[in-house]
Each structure stands twice: as C-alpha cells, then as structure tokens.
N, C-alpha and C positions, 0 to 999 in steps of 0.2 A: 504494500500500500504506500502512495506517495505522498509525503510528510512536509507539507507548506512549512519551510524553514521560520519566516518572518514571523508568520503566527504563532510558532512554537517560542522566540524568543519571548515576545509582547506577554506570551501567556506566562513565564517566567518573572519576566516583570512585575506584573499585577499582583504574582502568588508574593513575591518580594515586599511589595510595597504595607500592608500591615506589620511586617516585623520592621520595617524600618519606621513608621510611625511610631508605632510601641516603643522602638530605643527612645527618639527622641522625644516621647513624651515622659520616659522616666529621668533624661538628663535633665529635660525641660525645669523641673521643679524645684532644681538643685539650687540653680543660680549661678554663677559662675566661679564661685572659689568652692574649694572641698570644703562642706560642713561638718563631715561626718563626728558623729559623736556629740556634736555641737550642741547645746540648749541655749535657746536663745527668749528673754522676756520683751516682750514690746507694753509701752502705757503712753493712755494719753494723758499728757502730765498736768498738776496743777500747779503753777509756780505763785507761790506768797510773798516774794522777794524778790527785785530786778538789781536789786544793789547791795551783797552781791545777789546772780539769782541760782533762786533756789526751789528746788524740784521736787515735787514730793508725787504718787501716788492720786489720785480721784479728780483730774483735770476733766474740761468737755471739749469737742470739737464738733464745726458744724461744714454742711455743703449744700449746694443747693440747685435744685432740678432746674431742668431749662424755661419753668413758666415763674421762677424765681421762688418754688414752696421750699420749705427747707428739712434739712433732718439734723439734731442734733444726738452725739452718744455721748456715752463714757466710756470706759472699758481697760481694759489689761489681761493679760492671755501669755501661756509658753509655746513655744513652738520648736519643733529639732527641722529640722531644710529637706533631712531625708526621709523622715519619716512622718509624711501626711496628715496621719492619722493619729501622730504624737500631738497633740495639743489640747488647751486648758483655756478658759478664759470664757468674757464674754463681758456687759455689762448695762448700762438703760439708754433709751431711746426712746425719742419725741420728734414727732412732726408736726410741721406749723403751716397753714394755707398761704401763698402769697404776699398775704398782705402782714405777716412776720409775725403776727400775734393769736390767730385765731387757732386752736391748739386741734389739729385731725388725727392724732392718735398718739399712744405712748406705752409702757413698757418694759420688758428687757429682752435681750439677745445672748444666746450662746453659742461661741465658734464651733461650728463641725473638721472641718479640714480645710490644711494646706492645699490652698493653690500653689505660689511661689513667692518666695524669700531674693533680693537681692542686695551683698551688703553693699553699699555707697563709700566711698572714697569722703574724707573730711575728720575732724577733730573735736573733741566739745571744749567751751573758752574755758581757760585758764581759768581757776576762781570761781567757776561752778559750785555749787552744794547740791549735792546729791544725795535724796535722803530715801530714795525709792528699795522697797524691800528684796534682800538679797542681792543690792550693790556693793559694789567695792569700797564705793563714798572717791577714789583717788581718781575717778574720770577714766583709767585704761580700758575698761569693760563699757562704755558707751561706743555705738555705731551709729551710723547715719542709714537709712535703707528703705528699700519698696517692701511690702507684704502687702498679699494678697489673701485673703481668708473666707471660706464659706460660711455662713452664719446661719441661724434660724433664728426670726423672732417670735416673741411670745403670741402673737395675734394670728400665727399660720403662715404667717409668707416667710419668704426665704431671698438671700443676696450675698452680696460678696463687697466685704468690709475690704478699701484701701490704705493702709497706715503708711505714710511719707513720714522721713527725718530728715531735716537739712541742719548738717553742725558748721556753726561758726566759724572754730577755730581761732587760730590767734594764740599769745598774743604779736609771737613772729610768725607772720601769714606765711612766708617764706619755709619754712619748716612746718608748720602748721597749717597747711589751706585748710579751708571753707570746703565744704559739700560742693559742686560744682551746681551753675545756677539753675540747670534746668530738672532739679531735683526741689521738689516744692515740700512745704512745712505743713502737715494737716493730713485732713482723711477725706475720701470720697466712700460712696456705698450706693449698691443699687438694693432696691427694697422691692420684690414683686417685677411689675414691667413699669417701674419709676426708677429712673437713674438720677441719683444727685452727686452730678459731673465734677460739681463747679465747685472748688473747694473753698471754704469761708480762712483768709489768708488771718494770722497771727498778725495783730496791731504792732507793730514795731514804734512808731514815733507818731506827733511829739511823745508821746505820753506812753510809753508800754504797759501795756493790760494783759490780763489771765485771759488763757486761752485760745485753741488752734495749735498746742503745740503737741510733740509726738518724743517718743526716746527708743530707743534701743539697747538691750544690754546684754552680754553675753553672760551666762549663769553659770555655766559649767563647760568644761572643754576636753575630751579625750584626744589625747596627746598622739597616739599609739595607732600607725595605719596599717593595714591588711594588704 
C-alpha cells in the first residue's frame, strides 16, 4: 500500500504538538528563575508610617473596571512557584457602582491556585521597617514581582487576583535600582465576567497616604538542587 509521505509527517506533528504544550505549560508557571523549594508570602501592606515607612500586615488595594465600578481587597497568602496547589491565603472584598460610593456587594475570598509567580528585578529603600509576620525585619527577604492567583469569592463567583510590587530602592540607585518602570504598585482582579483592569495607583505626593501598596517576601528557601 502507498504511504502519502507528507501526510504521515503532518500527522507526526499534531501527535507532537500536546506534549509540547504540556512542557510549556509546566515551565510556564515557574517564572523565570528556579524556585524550587522556594516559599514565598505576598501582602497587601498597610503602612502607618512614611517617615520612616513602615509596613505592617492588613493594608487595602483597589482597581477599577472599565465603566469606572471599583473593587476593593485585602488579603495575604503563601505560595511555593512550583507547586500550584501549595498555597494559603485569601482575605475581604467590596464593590462599589460607579459612582464610588454606592456599595454592590462584599465579602471574602480565598486563593485556590497558582497561576504564575515572576520575581522583579529592584531593592526595598534603605530604612524600611518591616514589621510583616515571618520577616526578616533586615529588608534581604523583600522582592519586587507579578503573581497571578485563582481565587473564589464568598458570593459564588470566581477570578484571578493580580498582586504587583515595585521596590524603590536606593539609597545609591546605582547599586541599588528601582523595580524597572513598567512594573506597577497594586493589584488588578477579575470577579465573574467583570475585569477590574485599571489598577487604583499608590498616592505618592504631595502628601503620601495608606494604601495600593503590595510586598513580597521570601519565607523559607531550600538551598539543595536535584
């Protein structure tokens, strides 16, 4: 029987193309540095002090969908990079209609799984106070980074929590850089088929105010690779 060469490759192909997916969706998760062993905490922080400032645990962050409603959380959660289904956390959530004040629902959330972790390049400033549980307090254990998270809220819908860190740095930027700029401060989340894209940015000046800000910290680290 004669054996269409081209069609037997193509069909090769196709059979290929699922294990090639499959790899890259288990690399995909990683992020780009080896985690392994890693535990890492993310919080959105609440700072009581800008001078110096200082960090503590139960901050809020907000975003806001594209007809300007908003979502506001809290939260705090562990995560390991490779292992998905290693995580903890979760915390409250409220939504406001439009018009900023009118209150459509609220809450709490708790994280299901790891989407993707990526750590960020940057420093936290000198002079920090760091009083968040199971830090170091010395700044070395702070990161800058994207996470991605599946969530479930209390009211039946389900989304995926964004947590962004931009560190500082300083206070020789030259040994010390900043997070590079097109890494932003705060969290995005989509809730159901509402996505709140639009992150509500960290007040910086004149006047620096609580809230919109995010941290990273590494908790534990196996040294030891396979």
């Amino acid at each position: 029987m004669r054996t269409n060469g081209r069609w037997f490759r193509i069909s090769l192909t196709m059979l290929a193309l699922p294990l090639i997916f499959a790899v890259f969706a288990v690399s995909a998760g990683a992020g780009g540095d080896d985690h392994k062993g890693t535990t890492y905490r993310w919080d959105i922080v609440k700072i009581t002090s800008f001078n110096p400032v200082t960090a503590f645990e139960g901050g809020f962050a907000s975003a806001l969908a594209n007809d300007g409603s908003r979502i506001t959380v809290t939260g705090n959660g562990t995560f390991e990079p490779r292992e998905p289904d290693e995580v903890t956390g979760g915390g409250n959530w409220i939504t406001y209609a439009p018009d900023g004040t009118t209150v459509t629902g609220n809450g709490t959330y708790r994280v299901q799984q790891l989407v993707r972790f990526d750590v960020a390049p940057g420093f936290a400033n000198a002079g920090n106070i760091d009083n968040i549980p199971g830090a170091k307090g010395d700044l070395t254990d702070n990161r800058g980074g994207l996470l991605f998270v599946r969530i479930a809220y209390s009211d039946g819908s389900k989304g995926v929590l964004v947590v962004s860190c931009h560190l500082g740095g300083g206070p020789d930027f030259v040994a010390r850089p900043p997070s590079p700029a097109g890494i932003f401060e705060g969290i995005t989340a989509s809730k159901g088929y509402v996505d709140y894209w639009n992150r509500v940015p960290p007040i910086v000046s004149p006047v620096p105010v609580d809230g919109n800000r995010t941290l990273f910290h590494i908790l534990s680290q196996d040294e030891k690779k396979d």
